[in-house]
FIRO-193717 format. One record per residue: residue number from 1; residue in three letters; z, y, x of N, C-alpha, C, O in turn. Coordinates in nm, 2 decimals. Atoms other than C-alpha are relative to their C-alpha. Layout:
<recs>
REC     n   res      n_w      n_v      n_u     ca_w     ca_v     ca_u      c_w      c_v      c_u      o_w      o_v      o_u
REC   NUM   Ala        Z        Y        X        Z        Y        X        Z        Y        X        Z        Y        X
...
</recs>
This chain:
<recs>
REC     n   res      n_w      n_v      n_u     ca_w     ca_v     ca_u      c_w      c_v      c_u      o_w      o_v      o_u
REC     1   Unk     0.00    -0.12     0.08     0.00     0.00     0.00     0.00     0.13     0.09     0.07     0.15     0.18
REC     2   Unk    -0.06    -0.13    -0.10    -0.05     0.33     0.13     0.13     0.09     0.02     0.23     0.05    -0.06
REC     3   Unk    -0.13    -0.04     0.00     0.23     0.56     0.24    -0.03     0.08    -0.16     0.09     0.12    -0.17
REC     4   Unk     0.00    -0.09     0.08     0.15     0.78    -0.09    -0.01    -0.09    -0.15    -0.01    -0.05    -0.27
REC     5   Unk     0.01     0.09     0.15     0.11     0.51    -0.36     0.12    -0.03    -0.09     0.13    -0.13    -0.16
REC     6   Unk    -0.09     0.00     0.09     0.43     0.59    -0.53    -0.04     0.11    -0.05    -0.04     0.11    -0.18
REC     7   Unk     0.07    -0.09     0.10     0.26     0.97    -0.61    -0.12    -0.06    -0.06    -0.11    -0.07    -0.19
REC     8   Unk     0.13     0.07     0.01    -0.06     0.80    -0.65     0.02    -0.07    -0.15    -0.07    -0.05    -0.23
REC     9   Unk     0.01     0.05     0.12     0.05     0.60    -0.95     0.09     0.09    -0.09     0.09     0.09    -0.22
REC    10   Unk    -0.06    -0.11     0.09     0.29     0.89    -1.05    -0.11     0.09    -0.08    -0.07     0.09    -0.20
REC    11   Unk     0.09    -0.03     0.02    -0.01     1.07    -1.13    -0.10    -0.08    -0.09    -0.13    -0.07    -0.21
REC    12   Unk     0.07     0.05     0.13    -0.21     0.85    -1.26     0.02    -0.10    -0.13    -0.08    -0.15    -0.18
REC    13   Unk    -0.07    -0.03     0.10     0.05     0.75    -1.55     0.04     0.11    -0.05     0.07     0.11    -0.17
REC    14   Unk    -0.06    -0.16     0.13     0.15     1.10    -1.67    -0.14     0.03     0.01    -0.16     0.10    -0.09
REC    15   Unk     0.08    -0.05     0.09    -0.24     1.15    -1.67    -0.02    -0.10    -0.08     0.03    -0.06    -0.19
REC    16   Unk     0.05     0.10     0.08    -0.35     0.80    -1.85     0.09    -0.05    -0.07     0.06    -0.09    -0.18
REC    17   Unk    -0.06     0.09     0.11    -0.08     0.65    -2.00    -0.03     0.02    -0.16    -0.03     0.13    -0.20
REC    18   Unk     0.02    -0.01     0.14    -0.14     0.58    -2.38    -0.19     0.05    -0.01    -0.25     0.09    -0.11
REC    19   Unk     0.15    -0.01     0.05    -0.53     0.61    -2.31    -0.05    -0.13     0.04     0.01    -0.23     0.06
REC    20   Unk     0.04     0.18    -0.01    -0.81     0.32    -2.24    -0.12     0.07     0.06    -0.16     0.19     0.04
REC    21   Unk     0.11    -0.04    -0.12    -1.08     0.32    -1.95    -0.11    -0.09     0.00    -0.08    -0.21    -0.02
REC    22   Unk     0.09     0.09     0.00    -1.40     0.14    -1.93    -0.03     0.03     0.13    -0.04     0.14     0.18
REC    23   Unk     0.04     0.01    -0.11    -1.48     0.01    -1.59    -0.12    -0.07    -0.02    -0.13    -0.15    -0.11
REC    24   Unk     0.14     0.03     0.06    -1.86    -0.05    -1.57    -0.08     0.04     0.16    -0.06     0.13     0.24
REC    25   Unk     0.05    -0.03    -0.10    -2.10    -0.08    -1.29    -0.20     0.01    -0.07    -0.30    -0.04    -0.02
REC    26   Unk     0.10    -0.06     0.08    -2.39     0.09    -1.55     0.02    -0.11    -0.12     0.07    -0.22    -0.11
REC    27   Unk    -0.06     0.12     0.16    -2.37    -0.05    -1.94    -0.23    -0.05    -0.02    -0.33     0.01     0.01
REC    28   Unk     0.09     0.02     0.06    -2.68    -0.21    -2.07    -0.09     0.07    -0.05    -0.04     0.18    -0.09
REC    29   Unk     0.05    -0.10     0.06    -2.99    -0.04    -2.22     0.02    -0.02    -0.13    -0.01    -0.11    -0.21
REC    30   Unk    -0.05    -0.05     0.12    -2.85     0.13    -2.51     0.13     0.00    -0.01     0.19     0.03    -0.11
REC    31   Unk    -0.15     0.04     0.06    -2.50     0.04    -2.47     0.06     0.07    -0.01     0.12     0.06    -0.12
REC    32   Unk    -0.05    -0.11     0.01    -2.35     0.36    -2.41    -0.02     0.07    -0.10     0.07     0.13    -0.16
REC    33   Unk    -0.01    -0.06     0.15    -2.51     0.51    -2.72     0.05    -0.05    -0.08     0.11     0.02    -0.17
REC    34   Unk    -0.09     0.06     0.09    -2.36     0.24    -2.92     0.12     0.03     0.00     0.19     0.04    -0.11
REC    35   Unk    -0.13    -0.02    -0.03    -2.03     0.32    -2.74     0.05     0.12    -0.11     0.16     0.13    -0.17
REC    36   Unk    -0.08    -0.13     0.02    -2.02     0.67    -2.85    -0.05     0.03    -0.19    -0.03     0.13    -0.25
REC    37   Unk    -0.01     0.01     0.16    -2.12     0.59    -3.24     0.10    -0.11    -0.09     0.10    -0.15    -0.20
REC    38   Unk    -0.12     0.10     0.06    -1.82     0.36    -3.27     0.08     0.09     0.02     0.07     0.18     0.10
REC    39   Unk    -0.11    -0.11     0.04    -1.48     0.51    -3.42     0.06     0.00     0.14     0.10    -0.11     0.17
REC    40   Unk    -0.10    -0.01    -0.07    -1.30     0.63    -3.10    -0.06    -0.01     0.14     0.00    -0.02     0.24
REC    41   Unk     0.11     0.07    -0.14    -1.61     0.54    -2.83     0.01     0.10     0.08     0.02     0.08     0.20
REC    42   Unk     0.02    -0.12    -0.10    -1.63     0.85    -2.69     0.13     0.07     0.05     0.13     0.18     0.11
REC    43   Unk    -0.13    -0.04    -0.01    -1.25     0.87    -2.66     0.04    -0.10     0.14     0.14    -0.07     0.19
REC    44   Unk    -0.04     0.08    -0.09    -1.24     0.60    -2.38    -0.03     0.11     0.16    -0.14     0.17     0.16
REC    45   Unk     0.02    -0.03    -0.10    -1.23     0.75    -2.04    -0.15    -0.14     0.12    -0.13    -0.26     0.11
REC    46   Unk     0.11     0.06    -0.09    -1.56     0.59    -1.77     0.01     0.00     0.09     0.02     0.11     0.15
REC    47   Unk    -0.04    -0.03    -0.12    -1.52     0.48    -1.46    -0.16    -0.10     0.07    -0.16    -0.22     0.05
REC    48   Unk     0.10     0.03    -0.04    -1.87     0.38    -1.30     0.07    -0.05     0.15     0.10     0.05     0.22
REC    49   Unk    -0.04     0.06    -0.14    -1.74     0.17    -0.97    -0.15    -0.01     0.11    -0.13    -0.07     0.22
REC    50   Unk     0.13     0.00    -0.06    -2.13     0.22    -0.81     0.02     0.11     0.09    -0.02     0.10     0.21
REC    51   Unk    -0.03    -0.12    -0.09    -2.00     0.58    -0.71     0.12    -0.02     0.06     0.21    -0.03    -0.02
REC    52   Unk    -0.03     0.03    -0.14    -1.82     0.52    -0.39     0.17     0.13    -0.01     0.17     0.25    -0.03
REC    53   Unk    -0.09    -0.09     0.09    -1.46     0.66    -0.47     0.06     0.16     0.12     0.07     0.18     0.24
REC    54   Unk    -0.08    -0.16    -0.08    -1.32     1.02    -0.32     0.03    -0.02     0.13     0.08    -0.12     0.17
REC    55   Unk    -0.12     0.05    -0.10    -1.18     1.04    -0.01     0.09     0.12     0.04     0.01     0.21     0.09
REC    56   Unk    -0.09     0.09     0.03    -0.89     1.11     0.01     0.00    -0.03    -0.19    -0.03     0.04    -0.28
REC    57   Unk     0.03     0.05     0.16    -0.88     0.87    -0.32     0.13     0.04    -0.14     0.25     0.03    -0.15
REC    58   Unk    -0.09    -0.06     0.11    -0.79     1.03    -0.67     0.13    -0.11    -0.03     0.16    -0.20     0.05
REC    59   Unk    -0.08     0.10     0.03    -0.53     0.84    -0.84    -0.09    -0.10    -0.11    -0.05    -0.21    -0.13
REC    60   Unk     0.09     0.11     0.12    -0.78     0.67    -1.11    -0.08    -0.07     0.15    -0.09    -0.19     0.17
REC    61   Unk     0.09     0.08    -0.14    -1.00     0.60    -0.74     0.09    -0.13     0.05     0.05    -0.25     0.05
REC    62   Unk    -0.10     0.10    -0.04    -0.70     0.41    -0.60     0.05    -0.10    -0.11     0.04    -0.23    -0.11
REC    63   Unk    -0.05     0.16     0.10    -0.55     0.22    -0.91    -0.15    -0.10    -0.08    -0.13    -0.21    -0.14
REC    64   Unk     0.09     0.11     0.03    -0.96     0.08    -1.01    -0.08    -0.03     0.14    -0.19    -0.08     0.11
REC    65   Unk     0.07     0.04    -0.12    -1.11     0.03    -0.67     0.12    -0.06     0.13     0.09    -0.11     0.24
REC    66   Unk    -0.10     0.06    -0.12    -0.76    -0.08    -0.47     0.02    -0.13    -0.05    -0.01    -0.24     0.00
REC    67   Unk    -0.05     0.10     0.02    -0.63    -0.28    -0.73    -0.04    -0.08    -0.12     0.00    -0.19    -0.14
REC    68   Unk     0.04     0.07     0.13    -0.81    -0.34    -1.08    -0.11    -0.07     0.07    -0.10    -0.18     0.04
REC    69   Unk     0.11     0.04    -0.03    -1.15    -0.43    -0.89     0.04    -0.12     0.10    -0.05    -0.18     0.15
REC    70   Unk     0.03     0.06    -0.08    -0.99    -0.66    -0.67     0.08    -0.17    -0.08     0.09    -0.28    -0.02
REC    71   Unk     0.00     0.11     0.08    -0.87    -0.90    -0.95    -0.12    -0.09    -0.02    -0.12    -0.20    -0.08
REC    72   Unk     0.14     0.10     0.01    -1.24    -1.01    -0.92    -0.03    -0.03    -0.19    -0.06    -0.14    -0.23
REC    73   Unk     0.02     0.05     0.16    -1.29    -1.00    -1.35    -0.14     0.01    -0.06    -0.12     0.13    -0.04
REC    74   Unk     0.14     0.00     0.01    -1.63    -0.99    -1.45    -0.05     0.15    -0.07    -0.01     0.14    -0.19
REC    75   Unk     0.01    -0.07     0.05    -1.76    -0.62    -1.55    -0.11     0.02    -0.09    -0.23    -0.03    -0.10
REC    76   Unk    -0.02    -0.09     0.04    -1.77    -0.42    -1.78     0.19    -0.03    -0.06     0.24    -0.11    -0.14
REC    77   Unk    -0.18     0.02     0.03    -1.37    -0.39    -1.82     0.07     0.09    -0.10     0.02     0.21    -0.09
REC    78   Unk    -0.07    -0.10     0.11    -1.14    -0.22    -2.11     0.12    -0.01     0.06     0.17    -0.12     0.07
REC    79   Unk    -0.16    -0.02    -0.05    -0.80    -0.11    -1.96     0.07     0.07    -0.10     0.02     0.18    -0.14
REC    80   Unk    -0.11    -0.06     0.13    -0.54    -0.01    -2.22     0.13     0.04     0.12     0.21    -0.04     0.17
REC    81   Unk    -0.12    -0.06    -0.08    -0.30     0.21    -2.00     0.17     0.03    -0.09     0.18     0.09    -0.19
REC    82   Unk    -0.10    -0.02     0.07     0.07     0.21    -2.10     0.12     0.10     0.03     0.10     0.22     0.03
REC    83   Unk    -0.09    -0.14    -0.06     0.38     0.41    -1.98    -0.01    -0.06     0.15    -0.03     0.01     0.25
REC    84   Unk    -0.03     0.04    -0.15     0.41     0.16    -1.68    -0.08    -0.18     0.02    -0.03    -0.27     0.08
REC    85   Unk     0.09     0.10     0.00     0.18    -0.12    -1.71    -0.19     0.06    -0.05    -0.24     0.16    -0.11
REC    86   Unk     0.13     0.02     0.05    -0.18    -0.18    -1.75    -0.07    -0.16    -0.06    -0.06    -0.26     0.01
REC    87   Unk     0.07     0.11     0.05    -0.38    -0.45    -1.96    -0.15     0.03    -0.02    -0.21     0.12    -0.09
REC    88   Unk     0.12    -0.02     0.01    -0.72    -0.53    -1.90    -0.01    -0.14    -0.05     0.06    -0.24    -0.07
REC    89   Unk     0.10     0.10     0.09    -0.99    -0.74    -2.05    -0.14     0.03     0.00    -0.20     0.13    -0.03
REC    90   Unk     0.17    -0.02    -0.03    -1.34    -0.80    -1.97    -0.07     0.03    -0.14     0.00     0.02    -0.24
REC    91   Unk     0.02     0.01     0.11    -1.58    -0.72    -2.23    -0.17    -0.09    -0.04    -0.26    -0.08    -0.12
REC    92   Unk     0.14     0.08    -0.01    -1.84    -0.98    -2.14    -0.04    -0.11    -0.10     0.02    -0.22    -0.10
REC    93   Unk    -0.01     0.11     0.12    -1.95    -1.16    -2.42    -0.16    -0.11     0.03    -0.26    -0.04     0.01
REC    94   Unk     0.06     0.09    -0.06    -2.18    -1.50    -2.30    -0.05     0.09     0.18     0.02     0.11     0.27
REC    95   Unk     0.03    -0.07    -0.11    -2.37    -1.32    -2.01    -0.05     0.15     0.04    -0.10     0.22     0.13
REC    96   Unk    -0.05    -0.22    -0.02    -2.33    -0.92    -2.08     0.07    -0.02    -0.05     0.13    -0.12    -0.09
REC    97   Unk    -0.12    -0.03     0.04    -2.14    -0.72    -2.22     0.00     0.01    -0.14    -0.11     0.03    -0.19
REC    98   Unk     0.02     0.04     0.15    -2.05    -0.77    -2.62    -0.06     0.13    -0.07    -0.12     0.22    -0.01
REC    99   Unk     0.04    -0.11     0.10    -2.13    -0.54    -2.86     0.11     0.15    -0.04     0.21     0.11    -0.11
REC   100   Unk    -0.11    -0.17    -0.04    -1.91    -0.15    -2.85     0.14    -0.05    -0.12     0.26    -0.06    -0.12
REC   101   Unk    -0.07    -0.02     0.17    -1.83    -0.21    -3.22     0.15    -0.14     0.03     0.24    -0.15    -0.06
REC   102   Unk    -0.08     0.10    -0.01    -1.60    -0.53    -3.06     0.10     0.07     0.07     0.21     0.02     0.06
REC   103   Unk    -0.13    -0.13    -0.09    -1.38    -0.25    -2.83     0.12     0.01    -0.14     0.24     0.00    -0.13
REC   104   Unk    -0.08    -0.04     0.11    -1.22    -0.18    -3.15     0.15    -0.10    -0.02     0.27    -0.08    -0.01
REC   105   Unk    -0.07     0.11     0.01    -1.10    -0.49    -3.22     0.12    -0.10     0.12     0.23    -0.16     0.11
REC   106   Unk    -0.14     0.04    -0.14    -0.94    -0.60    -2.87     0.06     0.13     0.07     0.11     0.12     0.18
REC   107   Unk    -0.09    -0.10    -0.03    -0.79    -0.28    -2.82     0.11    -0.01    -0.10     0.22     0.02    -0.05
REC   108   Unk    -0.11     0.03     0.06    -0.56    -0.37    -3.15     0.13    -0.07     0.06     0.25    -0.06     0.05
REC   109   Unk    -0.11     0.14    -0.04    -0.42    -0.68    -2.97    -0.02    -0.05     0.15     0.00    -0.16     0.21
REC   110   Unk     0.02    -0.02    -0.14    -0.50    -0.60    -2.63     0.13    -0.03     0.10     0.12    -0.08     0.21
REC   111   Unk    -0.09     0.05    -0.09    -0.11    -0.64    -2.52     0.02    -0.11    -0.02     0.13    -0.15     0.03
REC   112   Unk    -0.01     0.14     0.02    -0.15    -0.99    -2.63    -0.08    -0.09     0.03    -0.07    -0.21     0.05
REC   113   Unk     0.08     0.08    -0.08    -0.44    -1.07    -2.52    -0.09     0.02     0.09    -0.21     0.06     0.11
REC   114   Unk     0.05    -0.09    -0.22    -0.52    -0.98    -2.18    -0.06    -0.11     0.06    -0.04    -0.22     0.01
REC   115   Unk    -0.03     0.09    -0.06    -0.66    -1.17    -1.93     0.05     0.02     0.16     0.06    -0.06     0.25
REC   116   Unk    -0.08     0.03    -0.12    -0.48    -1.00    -1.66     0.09     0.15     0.00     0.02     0.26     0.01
REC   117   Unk    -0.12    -0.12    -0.02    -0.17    -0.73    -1.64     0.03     0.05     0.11     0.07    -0.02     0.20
REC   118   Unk    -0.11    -0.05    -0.15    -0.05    -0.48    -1.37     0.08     0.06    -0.05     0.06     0.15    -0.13
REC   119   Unk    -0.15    -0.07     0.07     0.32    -0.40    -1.43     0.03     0.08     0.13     0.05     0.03     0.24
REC   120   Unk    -0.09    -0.07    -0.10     0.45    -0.12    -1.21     0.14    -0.05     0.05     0.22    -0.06    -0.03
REC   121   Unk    -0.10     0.00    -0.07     0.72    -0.19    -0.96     0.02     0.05     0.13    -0.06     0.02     0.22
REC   122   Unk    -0.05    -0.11    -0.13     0.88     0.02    -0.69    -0.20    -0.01     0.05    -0.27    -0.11     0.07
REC   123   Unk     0.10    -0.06    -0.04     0.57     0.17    -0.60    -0.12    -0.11     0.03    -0.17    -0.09     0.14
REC   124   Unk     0.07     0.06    -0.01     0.32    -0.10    -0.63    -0.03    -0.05    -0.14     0.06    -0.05    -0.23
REC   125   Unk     0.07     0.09     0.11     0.10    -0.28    -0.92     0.04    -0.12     0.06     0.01    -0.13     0.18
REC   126   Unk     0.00     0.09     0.02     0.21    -0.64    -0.97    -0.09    -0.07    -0.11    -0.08    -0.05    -0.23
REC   127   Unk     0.07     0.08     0.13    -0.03    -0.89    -1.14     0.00    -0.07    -0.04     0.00    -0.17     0.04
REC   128   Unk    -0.04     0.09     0.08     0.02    -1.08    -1.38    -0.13    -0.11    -0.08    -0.22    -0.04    -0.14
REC   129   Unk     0.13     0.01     0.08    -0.26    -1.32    -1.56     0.03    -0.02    -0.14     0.14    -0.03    -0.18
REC   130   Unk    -0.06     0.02     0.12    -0.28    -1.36    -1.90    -0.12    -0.16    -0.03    -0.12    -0.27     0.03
REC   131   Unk     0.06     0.09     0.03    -0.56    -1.55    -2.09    -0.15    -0.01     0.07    -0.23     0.09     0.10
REC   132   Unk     0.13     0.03    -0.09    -0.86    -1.75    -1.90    -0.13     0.09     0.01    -0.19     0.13    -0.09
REC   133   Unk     0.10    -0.10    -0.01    -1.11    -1.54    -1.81    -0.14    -0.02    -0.06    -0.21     0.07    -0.10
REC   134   Unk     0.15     0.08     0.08    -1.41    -1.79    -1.96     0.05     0.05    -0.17    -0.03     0.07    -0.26
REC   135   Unk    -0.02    -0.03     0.19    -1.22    -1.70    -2.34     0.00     0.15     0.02     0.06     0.20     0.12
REC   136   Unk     0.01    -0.10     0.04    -1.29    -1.39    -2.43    -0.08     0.07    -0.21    -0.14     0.16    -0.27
REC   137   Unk     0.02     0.03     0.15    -1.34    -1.47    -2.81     0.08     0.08    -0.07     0.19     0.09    -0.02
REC   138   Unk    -0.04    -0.14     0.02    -1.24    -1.16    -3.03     0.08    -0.11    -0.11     0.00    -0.17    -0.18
REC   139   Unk    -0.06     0.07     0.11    -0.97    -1.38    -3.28     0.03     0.06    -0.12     0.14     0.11    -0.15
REC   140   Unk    -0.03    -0.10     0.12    -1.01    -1.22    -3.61     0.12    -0.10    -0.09     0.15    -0.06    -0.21
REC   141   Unk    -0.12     0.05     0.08    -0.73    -1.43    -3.75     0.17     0.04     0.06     0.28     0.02     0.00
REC   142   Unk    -0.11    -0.10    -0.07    -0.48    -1.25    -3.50     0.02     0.14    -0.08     0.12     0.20    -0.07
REC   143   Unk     0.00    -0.13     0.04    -0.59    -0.95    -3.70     0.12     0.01    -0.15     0.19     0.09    -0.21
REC   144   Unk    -0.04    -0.04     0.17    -0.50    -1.07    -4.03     0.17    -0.09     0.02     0.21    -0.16    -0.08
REC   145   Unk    -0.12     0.05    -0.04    -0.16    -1.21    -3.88     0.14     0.11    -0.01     0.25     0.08    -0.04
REC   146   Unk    -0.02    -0.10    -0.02    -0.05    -0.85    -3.81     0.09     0.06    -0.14     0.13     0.18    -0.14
</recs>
């Protein structure tokens, strides 16, 4: 960890917490306009990993190029930021990425079904896995469990 990665995530919790990030190394053709005609699409923050991050690195540079990109998860990624954790989830559905209008839906139940958590501790991300990386099946009977 660098010497600064206790500001580094100070920073980038009091800006992100309680929002959601799409990590993406470019979306499909059309997918981004779909994104931004679903309820809340254009509310996600974008983080294109192709552009080569700051240097010295912001705090969104450092927490998806130190430590979300190196979970190895297949992109295009949805991160649900919290006060002191992060939950991500690919959004690759067979061999791209699914359909926008499906963001909706695994952002409800996103802290349940993850397939991989970083929990803040003393100045470092800890990760956690959650569910297999091959399922990524949107469970509409989780919804109606709610």
């Amino acid at each position: 960890m660098p010497a600064n990665s206790d500001s580094l995530l100070d920073r980038f919790f009091t800006r992100f917490a309680r929002r959601s990030i799409i990590v993406h190394a470019g979306f499909p053709e059309g997918y981004f306009a779909e994104l931004l005609k679903q309820p809340g699409g254009g509310g996600h923050f974008r983080v294109d990993v192709r552009i080569a991050p700051s240097n010295p690195p912001s705090p969104m540079d450092w927490v998806i190029h130190k430590q979300v990109l190196t979970l190895d998860l297949p992109l295009p990624l949805l991160i649900k930021v919290g006060e002191e954790e992060l939950y991500i989830r690919h959004l690759v559905q067979g061999k791209t990425a699914g359909h926008p209008s499906e963001i909706l839906w695994m952002m409800d139940c996103l802290g349940e079904r993850y397939h991989a958590r970083l929990r803040r501790s003393r100045g470092s991300l800890l990760a956690e896995r959650g569910m297999d990386v091959s399922d990524n099946r949107i469970d509409y009977d989780f919804y109606n469990e709610s």
